[in-house]
mmCIF entry with sequence, helices, sheets and N, C-alpha, C, O atoms, coordinates in Angstrom:
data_MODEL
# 
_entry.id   MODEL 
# 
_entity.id                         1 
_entity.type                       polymer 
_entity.pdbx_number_of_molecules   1 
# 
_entity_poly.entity_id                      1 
_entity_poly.type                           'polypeptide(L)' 
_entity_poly.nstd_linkage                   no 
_entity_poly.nstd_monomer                   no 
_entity_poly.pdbx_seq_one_letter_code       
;(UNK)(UNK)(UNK)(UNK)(UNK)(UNK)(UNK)(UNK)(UNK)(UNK)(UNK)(UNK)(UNK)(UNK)(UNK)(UNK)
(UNK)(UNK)(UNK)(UNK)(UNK)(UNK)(UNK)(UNK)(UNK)(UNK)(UNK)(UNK)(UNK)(UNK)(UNK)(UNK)
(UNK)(UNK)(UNK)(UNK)(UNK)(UNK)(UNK)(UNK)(UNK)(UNK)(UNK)
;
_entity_poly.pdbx_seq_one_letter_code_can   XXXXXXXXXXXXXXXXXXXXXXXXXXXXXXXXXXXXXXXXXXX 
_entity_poly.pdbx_strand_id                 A 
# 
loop_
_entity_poly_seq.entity_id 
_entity_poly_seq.num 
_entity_poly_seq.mon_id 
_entity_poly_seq.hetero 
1 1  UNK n 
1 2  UNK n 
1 3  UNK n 
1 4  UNK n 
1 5  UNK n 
1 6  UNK n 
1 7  UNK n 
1 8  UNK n 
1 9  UNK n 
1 10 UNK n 
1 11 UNK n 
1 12 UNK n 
1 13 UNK n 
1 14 UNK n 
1 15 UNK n 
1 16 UNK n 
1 17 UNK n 
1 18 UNK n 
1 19 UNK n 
1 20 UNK n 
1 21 UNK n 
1 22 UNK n 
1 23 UNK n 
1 24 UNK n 
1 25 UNK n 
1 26 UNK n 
1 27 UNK n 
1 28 UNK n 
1 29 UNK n 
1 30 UNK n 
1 31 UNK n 
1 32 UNK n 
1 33 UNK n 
1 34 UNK n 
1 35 UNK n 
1 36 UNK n 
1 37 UNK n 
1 38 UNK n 
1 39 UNK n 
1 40 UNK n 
1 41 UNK n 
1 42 UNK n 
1 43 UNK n 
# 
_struct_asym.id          A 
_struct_asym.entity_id   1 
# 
_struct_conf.conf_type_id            HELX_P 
_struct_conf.id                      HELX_P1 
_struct_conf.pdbx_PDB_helix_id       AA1 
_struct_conf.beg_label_comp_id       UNK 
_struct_conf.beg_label_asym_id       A 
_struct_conf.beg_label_seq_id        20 
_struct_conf.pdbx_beg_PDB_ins_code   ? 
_struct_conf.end_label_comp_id       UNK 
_struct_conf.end_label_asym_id       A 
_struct_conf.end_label_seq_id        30 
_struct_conf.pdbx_end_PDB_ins_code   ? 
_struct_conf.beg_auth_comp_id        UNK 
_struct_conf.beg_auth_asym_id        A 
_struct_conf.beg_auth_seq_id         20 
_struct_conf.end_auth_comp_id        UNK 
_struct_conf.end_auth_asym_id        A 
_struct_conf.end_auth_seq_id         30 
_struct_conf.pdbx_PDB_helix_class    1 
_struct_conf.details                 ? 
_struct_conf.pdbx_PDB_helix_length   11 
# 
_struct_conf_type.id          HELX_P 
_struct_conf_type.criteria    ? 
_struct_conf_type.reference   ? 
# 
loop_
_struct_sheet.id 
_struct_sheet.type 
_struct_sheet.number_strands 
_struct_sheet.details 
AA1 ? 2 ? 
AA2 ? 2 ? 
# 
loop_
_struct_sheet_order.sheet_id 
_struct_sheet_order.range_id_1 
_struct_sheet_order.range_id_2 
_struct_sheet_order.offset 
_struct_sheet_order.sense 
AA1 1 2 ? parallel 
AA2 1 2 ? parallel 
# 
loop_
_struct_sheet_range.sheet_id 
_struct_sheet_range.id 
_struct_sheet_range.beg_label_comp_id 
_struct_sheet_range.beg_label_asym_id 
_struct_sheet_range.beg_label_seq_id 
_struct_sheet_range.pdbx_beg_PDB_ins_code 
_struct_sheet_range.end_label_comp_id 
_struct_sheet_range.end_label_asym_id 
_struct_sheet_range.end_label_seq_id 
_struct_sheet_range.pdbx_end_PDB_ins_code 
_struct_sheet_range.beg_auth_comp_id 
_struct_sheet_range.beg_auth_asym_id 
_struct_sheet_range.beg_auth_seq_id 
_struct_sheet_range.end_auth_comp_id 
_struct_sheet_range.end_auth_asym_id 
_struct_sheet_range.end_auth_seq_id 
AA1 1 UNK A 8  ? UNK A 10 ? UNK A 8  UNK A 10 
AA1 2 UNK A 33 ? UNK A 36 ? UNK A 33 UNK A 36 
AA2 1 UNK A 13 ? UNK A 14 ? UNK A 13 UNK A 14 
AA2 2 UNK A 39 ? UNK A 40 ? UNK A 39 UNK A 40 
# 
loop_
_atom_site.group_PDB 
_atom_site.id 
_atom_site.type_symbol 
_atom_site.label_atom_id 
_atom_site.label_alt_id 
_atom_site.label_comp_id 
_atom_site.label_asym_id 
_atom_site.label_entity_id 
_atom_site.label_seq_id 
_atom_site.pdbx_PDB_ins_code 
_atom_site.Cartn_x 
_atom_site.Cartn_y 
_atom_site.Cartn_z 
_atom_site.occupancy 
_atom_site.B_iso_or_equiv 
_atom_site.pdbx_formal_charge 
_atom_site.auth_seq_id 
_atom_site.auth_comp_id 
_atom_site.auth_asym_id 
_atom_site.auth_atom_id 
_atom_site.pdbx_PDB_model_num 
ATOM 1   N N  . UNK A 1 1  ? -37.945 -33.920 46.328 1.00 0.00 ? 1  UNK A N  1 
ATOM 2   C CA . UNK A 1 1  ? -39.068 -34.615 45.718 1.00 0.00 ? 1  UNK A CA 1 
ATOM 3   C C  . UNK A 1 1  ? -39.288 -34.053 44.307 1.00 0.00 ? 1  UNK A C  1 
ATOM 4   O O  . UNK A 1 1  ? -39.020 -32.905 43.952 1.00 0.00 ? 1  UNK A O  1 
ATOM 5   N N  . UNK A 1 2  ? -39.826 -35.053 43.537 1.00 0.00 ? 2  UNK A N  1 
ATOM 6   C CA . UNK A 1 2  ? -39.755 -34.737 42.153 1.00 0.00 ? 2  UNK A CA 1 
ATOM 7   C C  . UNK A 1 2  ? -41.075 -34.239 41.822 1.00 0.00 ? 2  UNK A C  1 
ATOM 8   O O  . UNK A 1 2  ? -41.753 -34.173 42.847 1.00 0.00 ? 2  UNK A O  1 
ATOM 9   N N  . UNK A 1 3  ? -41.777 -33.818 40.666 1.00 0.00 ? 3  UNK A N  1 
ATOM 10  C CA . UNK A 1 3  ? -42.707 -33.383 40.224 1.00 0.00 ? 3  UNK A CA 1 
ATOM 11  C C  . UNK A 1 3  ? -43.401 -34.346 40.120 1.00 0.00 ? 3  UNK A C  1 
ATOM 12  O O  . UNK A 1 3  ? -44.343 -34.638 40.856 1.00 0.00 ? 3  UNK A O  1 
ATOM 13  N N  . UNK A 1 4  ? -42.818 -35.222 38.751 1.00 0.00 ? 4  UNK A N  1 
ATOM 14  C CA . UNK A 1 4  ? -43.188 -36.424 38.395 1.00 0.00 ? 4  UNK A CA 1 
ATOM 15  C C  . UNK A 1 4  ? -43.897 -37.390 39.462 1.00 0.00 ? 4  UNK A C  1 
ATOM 16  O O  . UNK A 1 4  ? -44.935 -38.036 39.318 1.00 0.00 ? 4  UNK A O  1 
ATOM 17  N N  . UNK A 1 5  ? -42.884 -37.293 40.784 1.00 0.00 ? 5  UNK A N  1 
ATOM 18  C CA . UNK A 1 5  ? -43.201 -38.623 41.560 1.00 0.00 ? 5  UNK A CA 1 
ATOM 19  C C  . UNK A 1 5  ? -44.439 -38.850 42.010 1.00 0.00 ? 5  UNK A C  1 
ATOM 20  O O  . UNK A 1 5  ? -45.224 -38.286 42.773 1.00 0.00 ? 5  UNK A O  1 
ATOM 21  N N  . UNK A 1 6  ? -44.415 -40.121 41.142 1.00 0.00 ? 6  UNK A N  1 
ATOM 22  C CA . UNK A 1 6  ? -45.889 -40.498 41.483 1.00 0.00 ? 6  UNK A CA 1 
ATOM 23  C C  . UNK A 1 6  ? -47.334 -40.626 40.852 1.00 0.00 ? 6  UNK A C  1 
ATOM 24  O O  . UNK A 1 6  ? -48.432 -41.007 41.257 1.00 0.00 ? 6  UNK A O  1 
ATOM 25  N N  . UNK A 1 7  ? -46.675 -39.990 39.335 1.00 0.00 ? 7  UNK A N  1 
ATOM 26  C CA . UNK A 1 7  ? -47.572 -39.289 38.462 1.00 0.00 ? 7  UNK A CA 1 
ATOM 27  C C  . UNK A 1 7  ? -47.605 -40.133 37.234 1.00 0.00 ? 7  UNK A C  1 
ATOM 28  O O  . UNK A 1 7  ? -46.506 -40.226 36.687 1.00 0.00 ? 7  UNK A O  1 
ATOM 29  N N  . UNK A 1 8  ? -48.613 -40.790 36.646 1.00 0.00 ? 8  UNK A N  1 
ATOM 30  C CA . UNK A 1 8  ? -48.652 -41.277 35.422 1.00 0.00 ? 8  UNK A CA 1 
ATOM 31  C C  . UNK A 1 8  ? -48.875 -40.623 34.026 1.00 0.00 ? 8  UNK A C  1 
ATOM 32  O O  . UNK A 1 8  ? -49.807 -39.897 33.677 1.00 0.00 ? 8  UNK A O  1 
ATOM 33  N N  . UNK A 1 9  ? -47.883 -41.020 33.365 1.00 0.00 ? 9  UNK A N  1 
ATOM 34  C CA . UNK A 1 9  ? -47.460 -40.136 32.340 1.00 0.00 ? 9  UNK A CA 1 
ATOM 35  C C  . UNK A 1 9  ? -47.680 -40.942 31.026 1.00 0.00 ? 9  UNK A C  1 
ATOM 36  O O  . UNK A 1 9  ? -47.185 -42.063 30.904 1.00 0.00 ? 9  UNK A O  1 
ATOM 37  N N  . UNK A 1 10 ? -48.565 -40.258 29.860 1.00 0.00 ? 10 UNK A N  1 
ATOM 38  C CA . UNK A 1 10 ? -48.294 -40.851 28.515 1.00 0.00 ? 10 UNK A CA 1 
ATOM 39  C C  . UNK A 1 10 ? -46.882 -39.914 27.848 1.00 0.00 ? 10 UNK A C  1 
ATOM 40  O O  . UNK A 1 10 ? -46.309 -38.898 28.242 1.00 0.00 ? 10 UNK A O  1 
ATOM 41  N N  . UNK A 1 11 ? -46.682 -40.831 26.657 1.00 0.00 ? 11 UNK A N  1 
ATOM 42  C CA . UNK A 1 11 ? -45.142 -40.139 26.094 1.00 0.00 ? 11 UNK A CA 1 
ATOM 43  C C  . UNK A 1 11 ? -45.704 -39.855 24.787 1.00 0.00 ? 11 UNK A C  1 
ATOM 44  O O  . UNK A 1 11 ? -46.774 -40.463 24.797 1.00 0.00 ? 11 UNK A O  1 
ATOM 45  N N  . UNK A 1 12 ? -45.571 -39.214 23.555 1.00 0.00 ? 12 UNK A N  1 
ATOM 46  C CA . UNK A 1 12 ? -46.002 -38.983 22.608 1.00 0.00 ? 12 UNK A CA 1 
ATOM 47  C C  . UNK A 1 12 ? -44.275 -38.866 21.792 1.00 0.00 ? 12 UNK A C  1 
ATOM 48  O O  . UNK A 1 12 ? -44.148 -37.642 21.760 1.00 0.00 ? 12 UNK A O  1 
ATOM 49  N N  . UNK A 1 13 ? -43.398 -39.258 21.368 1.00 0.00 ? 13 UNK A N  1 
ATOM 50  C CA . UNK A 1 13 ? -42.097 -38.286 20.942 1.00 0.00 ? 13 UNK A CA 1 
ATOM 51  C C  . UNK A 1 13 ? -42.077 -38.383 19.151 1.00 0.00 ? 13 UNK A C  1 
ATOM 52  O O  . UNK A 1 13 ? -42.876 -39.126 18.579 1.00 0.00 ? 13 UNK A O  1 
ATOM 53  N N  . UNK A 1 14 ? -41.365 -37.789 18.605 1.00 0.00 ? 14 UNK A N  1 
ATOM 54  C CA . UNK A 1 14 ? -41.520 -37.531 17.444 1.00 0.00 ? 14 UNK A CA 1 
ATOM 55  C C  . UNK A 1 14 ? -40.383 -38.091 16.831 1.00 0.00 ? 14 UNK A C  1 
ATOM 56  O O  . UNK A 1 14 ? -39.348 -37.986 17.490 1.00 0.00 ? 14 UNK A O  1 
ATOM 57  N N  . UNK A 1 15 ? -40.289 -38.763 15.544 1.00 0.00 ? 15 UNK A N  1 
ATOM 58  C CA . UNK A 1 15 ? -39.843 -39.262 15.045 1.00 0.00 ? 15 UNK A CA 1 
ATOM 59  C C  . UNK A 1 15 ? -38.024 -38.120 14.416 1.00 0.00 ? 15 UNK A C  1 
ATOM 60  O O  . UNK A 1 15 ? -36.814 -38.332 14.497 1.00 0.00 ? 15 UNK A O  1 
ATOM 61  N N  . UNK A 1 16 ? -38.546 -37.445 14.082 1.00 0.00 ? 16 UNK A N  1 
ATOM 62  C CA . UNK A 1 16 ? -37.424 -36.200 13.654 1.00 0.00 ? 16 UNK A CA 1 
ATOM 63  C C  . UNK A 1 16 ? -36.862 -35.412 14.469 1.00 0.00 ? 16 UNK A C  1 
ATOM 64  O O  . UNK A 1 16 ? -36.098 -34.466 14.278 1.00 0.00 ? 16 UNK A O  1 
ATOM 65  N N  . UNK A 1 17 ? -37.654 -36.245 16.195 1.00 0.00 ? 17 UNK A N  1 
ATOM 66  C CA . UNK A 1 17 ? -37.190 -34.709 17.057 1.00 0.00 ? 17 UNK A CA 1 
ATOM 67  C C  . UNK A 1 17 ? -36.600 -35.693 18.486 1.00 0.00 ? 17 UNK A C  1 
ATOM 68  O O  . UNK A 1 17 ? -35.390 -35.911 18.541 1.00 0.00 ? 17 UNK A O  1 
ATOM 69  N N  . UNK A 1 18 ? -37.383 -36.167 19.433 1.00 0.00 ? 18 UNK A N  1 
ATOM 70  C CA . UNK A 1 18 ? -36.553 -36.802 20.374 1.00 0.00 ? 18 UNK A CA 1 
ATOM 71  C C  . UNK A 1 18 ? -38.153 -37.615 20.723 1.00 0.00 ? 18 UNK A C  1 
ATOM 72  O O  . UNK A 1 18 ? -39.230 -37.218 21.169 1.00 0.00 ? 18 UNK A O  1 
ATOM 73  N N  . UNK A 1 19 ? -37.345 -39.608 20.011 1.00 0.00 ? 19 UNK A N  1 
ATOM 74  C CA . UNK A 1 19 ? -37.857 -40.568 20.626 1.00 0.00 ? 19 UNK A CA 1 
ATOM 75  C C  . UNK A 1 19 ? -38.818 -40.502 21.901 1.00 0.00 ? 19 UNK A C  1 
ATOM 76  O O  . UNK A 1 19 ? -38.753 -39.756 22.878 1.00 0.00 ? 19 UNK A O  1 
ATOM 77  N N  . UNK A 1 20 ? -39.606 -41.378 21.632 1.00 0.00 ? 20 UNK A N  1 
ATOM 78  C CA . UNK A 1 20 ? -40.746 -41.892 22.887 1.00 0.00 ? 20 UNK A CA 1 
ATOM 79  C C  . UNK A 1 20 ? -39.838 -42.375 23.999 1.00 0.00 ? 20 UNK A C  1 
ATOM 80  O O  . UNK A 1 20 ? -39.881 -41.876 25.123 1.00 0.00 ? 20 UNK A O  1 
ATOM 81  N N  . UNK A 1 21 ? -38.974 -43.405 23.649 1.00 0.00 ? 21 UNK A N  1 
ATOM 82  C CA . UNK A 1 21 ? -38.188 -44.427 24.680 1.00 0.00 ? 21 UNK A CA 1 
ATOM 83  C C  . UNK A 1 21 ? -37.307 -43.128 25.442 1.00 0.00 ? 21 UNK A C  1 
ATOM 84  O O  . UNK A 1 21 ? -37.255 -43.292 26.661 1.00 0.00 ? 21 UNK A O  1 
ATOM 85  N N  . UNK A 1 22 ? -36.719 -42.072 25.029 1.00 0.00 ? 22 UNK A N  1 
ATOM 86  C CA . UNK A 1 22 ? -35.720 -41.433 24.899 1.00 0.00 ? 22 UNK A CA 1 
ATOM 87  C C  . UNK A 1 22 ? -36.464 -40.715 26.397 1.00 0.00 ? 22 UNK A C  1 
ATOM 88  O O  . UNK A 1 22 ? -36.136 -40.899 27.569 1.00 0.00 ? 22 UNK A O  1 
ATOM 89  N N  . UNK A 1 23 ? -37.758 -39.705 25.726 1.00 0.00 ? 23 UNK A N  1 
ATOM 90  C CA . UNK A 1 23 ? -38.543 -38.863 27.061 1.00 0.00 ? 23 UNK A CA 1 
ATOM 91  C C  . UNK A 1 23 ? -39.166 -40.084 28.536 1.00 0.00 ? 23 UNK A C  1 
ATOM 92  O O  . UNK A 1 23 ? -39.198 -39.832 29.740 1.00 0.00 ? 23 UNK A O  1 
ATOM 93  N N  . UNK A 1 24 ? -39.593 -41.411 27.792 1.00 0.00 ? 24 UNK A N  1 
ATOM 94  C CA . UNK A 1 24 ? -39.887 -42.113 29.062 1.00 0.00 ? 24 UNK A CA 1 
ATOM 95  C C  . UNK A 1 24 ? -38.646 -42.071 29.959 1.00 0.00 ? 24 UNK A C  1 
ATOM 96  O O  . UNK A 1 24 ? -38.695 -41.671 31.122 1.00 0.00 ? 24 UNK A O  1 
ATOM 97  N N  . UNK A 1 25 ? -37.471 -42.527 29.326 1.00 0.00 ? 25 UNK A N  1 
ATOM 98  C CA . UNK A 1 25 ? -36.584 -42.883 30.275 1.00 0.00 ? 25 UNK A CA 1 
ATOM 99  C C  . UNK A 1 25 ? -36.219 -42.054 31.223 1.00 0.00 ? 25 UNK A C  1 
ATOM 100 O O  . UNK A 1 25 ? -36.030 -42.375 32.396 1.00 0.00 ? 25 UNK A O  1 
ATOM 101 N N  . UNK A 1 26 ? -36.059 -40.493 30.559 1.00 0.00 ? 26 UNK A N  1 
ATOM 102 C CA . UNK A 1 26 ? -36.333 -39.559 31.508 1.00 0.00 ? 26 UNK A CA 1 
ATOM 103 C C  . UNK A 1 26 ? -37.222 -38.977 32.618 1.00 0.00 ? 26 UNK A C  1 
ATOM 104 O O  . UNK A 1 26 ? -36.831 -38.284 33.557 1.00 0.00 ? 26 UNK A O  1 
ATOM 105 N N  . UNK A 1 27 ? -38.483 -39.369 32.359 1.00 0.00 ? 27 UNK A N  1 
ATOM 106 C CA . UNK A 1 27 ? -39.652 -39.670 33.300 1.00 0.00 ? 27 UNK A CA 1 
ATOM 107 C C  . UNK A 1 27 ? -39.368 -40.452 34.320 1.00 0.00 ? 27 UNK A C  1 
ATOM 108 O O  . UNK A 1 27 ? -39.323 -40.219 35.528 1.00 0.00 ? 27 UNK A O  1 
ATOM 109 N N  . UNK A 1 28 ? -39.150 -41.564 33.600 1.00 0.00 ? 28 UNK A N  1 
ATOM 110 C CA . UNK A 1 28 ? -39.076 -42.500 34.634 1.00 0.00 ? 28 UNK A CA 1 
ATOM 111 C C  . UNK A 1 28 ? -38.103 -42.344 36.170 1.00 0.00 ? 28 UNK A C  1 
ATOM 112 O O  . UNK A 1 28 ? -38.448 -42.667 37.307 1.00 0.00 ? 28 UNK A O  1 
ATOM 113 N N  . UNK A 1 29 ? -36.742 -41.708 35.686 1.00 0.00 ? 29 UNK A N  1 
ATOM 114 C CA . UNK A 1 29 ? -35.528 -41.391 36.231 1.00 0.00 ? 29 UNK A CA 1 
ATOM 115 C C  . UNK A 1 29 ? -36.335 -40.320 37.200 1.00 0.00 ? 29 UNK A C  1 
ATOM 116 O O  . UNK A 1 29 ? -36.138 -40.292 38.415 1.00 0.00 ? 29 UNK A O  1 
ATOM 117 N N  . UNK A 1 30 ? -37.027 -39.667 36.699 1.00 0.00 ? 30 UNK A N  1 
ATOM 118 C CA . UNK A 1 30 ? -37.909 -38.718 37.769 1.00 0.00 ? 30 UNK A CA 1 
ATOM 119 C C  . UNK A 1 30 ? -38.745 -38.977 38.869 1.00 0.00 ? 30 UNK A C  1 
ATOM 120 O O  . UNK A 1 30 ? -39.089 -38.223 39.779 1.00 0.00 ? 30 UNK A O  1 
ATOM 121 N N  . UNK A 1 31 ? -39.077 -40.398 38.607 1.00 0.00 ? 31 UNK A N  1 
ATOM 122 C CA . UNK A 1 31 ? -40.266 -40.874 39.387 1.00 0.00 ? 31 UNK A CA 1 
ATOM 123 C C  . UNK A 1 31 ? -41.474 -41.292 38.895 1.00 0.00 ? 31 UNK A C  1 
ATOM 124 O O  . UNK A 1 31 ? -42.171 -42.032 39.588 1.00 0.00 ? 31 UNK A O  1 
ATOM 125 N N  . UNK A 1 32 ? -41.887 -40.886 37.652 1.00 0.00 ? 32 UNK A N  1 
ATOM 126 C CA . UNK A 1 32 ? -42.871 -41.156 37.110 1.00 0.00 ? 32 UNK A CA 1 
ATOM 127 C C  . UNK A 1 32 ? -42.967 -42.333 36.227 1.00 0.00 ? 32 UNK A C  1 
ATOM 128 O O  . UNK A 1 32 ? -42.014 -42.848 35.641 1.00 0.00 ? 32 UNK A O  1 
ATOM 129 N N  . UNK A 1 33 ? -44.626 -42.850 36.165 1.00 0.00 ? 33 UNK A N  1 
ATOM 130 C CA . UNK A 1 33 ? -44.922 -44.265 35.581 1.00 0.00 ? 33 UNK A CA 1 
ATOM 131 C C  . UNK A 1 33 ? -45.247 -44.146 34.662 1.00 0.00 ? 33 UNK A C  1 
ATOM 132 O O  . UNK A 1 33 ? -46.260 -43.470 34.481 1.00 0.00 ? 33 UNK A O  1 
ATOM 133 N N  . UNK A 1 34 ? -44.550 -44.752 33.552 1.00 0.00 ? 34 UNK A N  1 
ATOM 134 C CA . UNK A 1 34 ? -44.922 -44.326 32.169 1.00 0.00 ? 34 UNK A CA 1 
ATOM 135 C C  . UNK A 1 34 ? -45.750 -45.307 31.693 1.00 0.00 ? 34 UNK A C  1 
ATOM 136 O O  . UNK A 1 34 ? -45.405 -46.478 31.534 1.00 0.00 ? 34 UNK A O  1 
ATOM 137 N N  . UNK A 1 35 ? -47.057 -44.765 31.413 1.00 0.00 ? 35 UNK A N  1 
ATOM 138 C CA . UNK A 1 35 ? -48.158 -46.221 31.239 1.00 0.00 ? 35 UNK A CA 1 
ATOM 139 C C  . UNK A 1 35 ? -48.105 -46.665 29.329 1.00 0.00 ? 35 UNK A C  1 
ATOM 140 O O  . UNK A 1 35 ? -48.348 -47.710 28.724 1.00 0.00 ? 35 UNK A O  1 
ATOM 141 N N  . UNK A 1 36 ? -47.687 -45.342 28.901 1.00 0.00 ? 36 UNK A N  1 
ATOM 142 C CA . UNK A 1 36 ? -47.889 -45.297 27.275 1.00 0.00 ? 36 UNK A CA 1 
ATOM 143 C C  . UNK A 1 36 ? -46.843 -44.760 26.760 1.00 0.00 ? 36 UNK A C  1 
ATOM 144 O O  . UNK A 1 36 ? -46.420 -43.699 27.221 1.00 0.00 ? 36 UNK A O  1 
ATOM 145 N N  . UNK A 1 37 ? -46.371 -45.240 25.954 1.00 0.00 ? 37 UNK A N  1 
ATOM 146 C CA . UNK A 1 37 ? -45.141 -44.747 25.090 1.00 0.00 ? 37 UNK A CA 1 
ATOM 147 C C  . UNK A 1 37 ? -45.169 -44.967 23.522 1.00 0.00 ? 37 UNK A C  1 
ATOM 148 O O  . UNK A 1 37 ? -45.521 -45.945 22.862 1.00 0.00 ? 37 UNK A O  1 
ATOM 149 N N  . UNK A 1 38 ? -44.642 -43.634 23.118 1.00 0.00 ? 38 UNK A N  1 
ATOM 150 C CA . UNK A 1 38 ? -44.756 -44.343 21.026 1.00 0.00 ? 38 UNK A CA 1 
ATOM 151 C C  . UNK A 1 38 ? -43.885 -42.958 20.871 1.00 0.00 ? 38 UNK A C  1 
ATOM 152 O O  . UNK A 1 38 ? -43.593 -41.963 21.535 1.00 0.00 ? 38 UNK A O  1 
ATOM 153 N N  . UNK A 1 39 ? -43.678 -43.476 19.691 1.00 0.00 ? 39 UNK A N  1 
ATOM 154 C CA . UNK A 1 39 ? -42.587 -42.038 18.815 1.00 0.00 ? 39 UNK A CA 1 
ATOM 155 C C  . UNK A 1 39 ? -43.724 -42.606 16.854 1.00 0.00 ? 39 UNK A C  1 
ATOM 156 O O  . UNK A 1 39 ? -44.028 -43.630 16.242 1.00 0.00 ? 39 UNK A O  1 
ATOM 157 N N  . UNK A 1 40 ? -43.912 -40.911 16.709 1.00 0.00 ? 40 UNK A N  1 
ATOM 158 C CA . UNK A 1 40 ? -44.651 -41.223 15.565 1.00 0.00 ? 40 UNK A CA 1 
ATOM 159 C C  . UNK A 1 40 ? -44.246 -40.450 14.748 1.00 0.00 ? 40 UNK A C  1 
ATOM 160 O O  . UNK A 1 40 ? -43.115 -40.020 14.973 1.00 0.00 ? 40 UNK A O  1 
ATOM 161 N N  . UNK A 1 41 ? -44.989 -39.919 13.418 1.00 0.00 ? 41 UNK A N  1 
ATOM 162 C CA . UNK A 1 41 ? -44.239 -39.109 12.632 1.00 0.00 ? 41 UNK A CA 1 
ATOM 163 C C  . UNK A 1 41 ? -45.304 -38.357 12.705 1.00 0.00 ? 41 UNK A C  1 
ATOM 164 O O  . UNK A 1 41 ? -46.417 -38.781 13.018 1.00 0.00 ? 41 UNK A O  1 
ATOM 165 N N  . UNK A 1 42 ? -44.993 -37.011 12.378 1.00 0.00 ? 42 UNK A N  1 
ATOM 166 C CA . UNK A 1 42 ? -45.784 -35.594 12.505 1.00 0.00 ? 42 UNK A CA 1 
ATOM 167 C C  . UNK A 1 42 ? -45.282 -35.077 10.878 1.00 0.00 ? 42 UNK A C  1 
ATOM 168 O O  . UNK A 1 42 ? -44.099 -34.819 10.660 1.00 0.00 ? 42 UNK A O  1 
ATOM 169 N N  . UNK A 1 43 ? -46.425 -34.961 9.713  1.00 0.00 ? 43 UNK A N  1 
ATOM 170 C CA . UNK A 1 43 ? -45.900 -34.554 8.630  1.00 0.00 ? 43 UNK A CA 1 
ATOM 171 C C  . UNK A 1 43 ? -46.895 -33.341 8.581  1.00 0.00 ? 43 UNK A C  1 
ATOM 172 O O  . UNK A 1 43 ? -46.837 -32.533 7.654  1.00 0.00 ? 43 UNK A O  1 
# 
């Protein structure tokens, strides 16, 4: 059983470092529901 499973998750990922889509997909693969996702820039 996973950590995730079951668990709703926002994604925050960074533009220079590793994508939003990139960490959901990995979530997801875990079990978890990704309700929010974005990749932004952090200056």
């Amino acid at each position: 059983m996973s950590i995730l499973n079951g668990k709703k998750v926002i994604i925050i990922g960074d533009r220079d470092g590793i994508p939003g889509p990139a960490i959901a997909a990995c979530a997801e693969s875990a079990g978890a529901e990704v309700v929010f996702s974005s990749t932004e820039c952090f200056v």
